[in-house]
RODO-248169 format. One record per residue (C-alpha): x, y, z. Coordinates in steps of 0.25 Angstrom, whole numbers, padded with zeros to 4 digits, always signed. Example, Ala and Ser with C-alpha at 12.3 -4.5 7.8 and 13.67 -1.06 7.14 Angstrom:
<pts>
+0049-0018+0031/+0055-0004+0029/
</pts>
This chain:
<pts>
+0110+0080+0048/+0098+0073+0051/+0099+0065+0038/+0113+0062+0043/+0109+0057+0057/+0098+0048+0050/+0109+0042+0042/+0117+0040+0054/+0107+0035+0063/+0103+0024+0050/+0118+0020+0048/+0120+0017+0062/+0105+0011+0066/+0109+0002+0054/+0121-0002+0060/+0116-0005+0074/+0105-0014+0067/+0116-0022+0060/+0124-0025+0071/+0112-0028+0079/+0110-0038+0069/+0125-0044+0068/+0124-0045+0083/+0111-0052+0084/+0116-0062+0075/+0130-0063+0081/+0121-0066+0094/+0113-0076+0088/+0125-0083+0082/+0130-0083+0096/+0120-0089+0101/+0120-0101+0093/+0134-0102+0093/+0132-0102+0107/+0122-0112+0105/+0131-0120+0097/+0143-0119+0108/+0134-0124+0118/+0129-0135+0110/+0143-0139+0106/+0147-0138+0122/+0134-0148+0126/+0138-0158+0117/+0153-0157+0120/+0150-0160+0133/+0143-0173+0131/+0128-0166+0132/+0116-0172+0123/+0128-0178+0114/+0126-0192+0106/+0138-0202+0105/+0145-0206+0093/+0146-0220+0089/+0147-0229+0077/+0136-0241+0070/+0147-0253+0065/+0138-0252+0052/+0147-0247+0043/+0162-0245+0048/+0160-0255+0058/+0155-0266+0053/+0169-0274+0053/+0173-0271+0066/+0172-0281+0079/+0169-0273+0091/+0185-0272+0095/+0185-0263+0083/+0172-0257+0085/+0179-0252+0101/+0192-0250+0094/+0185-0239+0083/+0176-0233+0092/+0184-0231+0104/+0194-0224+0094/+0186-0215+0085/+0178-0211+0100/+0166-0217+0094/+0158-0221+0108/+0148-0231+0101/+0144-0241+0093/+0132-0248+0085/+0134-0263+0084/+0128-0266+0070/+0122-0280+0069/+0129-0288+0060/+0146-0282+0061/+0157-0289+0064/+0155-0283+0080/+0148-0296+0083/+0139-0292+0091/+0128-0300+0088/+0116-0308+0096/+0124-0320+0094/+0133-0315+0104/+0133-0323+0116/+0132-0317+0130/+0145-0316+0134/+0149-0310+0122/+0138-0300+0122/+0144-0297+0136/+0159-0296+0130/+0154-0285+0120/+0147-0277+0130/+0161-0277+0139/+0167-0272+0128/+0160-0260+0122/+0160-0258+0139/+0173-0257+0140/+0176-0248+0129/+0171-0233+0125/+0163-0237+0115/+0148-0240+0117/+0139-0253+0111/+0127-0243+0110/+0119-0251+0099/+0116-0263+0092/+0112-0261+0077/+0103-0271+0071/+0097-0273+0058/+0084-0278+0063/+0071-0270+0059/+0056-0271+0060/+0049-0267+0046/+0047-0282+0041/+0033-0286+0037/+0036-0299+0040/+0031-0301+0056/+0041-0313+0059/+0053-0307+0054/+0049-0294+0061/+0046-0302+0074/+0060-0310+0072/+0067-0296+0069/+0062-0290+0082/+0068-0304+0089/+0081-0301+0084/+0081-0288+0087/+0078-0291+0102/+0093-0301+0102/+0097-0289+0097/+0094-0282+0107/+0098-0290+0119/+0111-0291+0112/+0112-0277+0112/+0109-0278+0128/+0119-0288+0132/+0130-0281+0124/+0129-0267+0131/+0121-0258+0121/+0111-0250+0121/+0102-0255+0110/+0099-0259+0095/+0097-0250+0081/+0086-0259+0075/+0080-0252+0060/+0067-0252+0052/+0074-0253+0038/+0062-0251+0027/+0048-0252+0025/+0040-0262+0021/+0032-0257+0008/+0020-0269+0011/+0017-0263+0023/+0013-0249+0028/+0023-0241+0033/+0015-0236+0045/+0016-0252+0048/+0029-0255+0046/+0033-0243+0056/+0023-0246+0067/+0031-0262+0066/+0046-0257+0068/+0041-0248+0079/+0034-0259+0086/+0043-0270+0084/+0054-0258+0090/+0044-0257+0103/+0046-0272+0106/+0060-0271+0105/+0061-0259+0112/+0054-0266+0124/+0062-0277+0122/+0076-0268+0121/+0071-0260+0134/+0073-0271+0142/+0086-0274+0138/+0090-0257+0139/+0090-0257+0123/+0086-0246+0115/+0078-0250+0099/+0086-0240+0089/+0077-0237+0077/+0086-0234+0065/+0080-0224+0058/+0083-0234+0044/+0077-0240+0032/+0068-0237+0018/+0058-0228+0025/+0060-0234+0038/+0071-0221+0039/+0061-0209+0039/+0062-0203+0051/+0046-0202+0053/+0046-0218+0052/+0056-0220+0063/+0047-0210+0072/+0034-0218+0068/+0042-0231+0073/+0047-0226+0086/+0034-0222+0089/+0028-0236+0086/+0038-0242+0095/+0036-0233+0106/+0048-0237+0115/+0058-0228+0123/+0068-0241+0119/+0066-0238+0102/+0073-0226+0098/+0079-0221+0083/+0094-0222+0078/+0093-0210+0069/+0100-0214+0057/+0105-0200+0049/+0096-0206+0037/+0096-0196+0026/+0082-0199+0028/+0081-0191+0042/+0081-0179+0033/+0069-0183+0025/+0053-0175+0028/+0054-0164+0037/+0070-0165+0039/+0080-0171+0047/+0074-0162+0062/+0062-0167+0061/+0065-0183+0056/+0074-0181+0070/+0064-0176+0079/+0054-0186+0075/+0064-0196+0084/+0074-0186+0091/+0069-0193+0106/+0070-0207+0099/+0084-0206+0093/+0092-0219+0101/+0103-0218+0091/+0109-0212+0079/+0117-0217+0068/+0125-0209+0059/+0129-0209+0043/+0141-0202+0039/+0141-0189+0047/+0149-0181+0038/+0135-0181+0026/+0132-0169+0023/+0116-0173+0019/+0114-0177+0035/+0113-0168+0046/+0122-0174+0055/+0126-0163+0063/+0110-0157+0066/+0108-0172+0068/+0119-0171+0080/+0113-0158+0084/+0100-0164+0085/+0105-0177+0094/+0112-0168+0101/+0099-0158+0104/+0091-0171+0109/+0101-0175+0118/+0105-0188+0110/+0115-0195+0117/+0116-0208+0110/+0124-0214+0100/+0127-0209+0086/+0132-0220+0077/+0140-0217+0064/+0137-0227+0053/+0152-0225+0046/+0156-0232+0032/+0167-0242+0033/+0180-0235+0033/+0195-0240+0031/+0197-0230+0043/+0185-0232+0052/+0190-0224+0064/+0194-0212+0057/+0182-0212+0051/+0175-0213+0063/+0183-0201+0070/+0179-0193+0059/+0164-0197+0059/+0166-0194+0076/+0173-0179+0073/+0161-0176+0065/+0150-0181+0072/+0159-0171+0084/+0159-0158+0074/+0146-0159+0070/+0140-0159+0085/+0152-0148+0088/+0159-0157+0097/+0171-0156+0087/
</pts>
């Protein structure tokens, strides 16, 4: 009997330890899925979530701004990087009236003028072309003013192998000072993309974002394959997570880039600025852009 009741005692102690362990695990899932719903719920209601826009480098290269309004407005993207150089026109040549007449427009419908991309950077050797780079770039940035957004993507794009690239860094940081005290006045922020042969290591962007030292010089994070490159993509992110201004995007559906933890970290800092998709050209641009907006939705739970 005593054997027996030992037994007994063993079968059902087992059993109770089991389920004690099926329910802490149920717990902890609940938790998190609790977690998750309340996540999903913050950013559904518009809490710490970033805005979906669109760079014209690829898709809209062609497009005059009519079109741009036109694709925007109907794929519900809400803004838009104006790359230098695309048949948008808007340029510094543009006269003061019809800096005016751009700036009505993009007013007047759902679709913000939140950036200017420019193709200037700040790595040259050469001292003239560098002082005549950092000129241009100030035009730039008045234009950017007088047509109602909110400031410039400027790049590094390499460095130089005659000169140290301690050097090369400290330059684009400082030339990137001047024009953040130059942009401040005007209410213009100096975005960094994180871009170029080198120049795209994460740790070389927060080397020149410390050089230039300006609350007006921030980072467009790029989603470079690169950004998973050292330590990984967490830490590359949180060596500029409180100077992130912009972001651009690749195709979201690549499976190699973490698109979705980079949503979930934006959205954990409390990013409300603009995410701009960089999309191939397309023979059906606005489809493509309703798919690229549905899953930029799903992968932050929106959807």
């Amino acid at each position: 009997m005593k054997n027996a009741t030992r037994r007994h005692f063993l079968k059902t102690a087992g059993l109770g330890l089991g389920a004690f362990a099926v329910a802490d695990k149920l717990s902890a899932a609940g938790k998190t899925k609790t977690k998750e719903s309340k996540a999903a719920a913050s950013f559904a209601a518009g809490k710490s979530r970033h805005h979906l826009g669109m760079v014209t480098y690829n898709l809209g290269a062609d497009w005059d701004v009519a079109t741009i309004l036109k694709n925007c407005t109907e794929a519900q993207f809400e803004g838009v990087e104006l790359r230098t150089t695309h048949k948008h026109g808007v340029e510094v040549s543009l006269t003061k009236s019809a800096r005016g007449e751009v700036k009505k427009r993009f007013a007047d419908s759902p679709v913000k003028l939140w950036s200017l991309g420019s193709a200037f950077d700040f790595h040259t050797p050469d001292q003239a072309k560098l002082r005549r780079d950092i000129a241009a770039t100030k035009e730039y940035i008045s234009l950017a003013h007088d047509v109602g957004a909110t400031g410039v993507k400027v790049r590094p794009n390499g460095l130089p192998k005659e000169v140290p690239v301690e050097k090369t860094l400290e330059q684009i940081g400082k030339s990137l000072r001047e024009l953040g005290e130059f942009g401040a006045g005007l209410g213009q922020q100096i975005r960094l993309e994180i871009h170029g042969s080198g120049t795209a290591q994460v740790p070389h962007i927060k080397t020149i974002l410390d050089a230039a030292a300006h609350k007006q010089v921030g980072a467009c994070w790029n989603s470079n394959p690169s950004d998973l490159d050292g330590a990984g993509f967490d830490h590359n992110f949180d060596l500029v997570k409180d100077r992130i201004f912009t972001v651009h995007l690749r195709d979201i559906y690549l499976e190699e880039y973490p698109f979705r933890r980079l949503f979930t970290r934006l959205n954990e800092i409390g990013f409300a600025g603009f995410a701009f998709a960089e999309i191939p050209p397309s023979g059906d641009p606005v489809r493509v852009m309703k798919y690229f907006r549905s899953l930029w939705l799903a992968y932050q739970g929106l959807l």
